[in-house]
C-alpha positions in Angstrom: 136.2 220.3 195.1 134.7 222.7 193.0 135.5 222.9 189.5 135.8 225.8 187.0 136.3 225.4 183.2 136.4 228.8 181.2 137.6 228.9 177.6 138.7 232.0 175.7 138.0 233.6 172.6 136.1 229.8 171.4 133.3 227.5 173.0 134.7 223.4 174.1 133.0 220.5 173.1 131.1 218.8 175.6 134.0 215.9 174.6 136.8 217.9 175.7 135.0 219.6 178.8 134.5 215.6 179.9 137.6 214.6 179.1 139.2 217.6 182.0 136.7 217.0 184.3 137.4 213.5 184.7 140.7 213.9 184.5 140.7 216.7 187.1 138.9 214.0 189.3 142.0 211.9 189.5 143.3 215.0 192.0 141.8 214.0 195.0 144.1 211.0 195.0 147.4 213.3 196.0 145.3 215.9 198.3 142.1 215.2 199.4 141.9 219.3 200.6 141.8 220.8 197.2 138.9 223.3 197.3 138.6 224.9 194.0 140.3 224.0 190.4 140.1 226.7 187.5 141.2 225.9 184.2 141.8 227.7 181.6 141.6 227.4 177.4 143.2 229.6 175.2 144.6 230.2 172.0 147.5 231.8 171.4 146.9 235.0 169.8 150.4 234.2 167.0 149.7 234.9 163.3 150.3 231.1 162.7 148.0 229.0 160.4 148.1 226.7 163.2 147.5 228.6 166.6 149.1 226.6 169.7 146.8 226.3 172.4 147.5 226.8 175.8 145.9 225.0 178.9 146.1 226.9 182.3 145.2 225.3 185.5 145.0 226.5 189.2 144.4 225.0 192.2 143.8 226.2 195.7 144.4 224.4 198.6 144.2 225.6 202.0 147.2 228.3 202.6 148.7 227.2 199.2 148.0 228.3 195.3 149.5 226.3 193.0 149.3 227.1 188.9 151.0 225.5 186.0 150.8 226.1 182.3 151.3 224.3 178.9 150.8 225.2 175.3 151.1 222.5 172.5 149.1 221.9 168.9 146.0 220.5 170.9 144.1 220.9 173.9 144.3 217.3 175.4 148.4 217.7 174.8 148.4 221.0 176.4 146.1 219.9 179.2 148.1 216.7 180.2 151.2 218.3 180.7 150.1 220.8 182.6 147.7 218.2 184.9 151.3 216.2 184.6 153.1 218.9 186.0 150.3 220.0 188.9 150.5 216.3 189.9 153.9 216.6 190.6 153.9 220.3 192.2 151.1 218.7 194.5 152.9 215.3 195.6 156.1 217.3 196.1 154.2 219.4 198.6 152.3 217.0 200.3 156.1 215.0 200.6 157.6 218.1 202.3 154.6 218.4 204.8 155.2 214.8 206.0 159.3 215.3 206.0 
């Protein structure tokens, strides 16, 4: 599984780059075909004080793209629901192959 962090407009601490990658690891439990995993860091360009960060993530799987995105006050927030919500776009996949 090759994976593909890329942040925009700011550079990640090497915490928070850990923190996805090991996360991200936790994948291959509900699809061992996964081939590539991009994610993406952004901050939302709103004239805020506070900007709302928003955590893309993509994953391709043989004949299948899936993509889900999340924005919230922190990365981590943004990035576990959107790994939340890929986890579930994943197993309900893998359920209707098997049905």
């Amino acid at each position: 599984m090759n994976v593909n962090i890329q942040t925009v407009h700011f550079d990640a601490d090497q915490k928070l780059i850990g923190y996805i990658r090991e996360k991200l690891q936790k994948l291959k439990n509900f699809n061992d075909r996964i081939i590539e995993v991009k994610v993406f860091l952004k901050l939302d360009n709103v004239v805020h004080a506070i900007k709302d960060k928003i955590a893309e993530i993509r994953v391709h799987i043989p004949k299948q793209n899936f993509f889900v995105k999340s924005t919230s006050k922190s990365f981590e927030g943004s990035f576990d629901e959107a790994f939340d919500s890929m986890v579930a776009q994943i197993k309900k996949n893998k359920e209707k192959k098997v049905a």
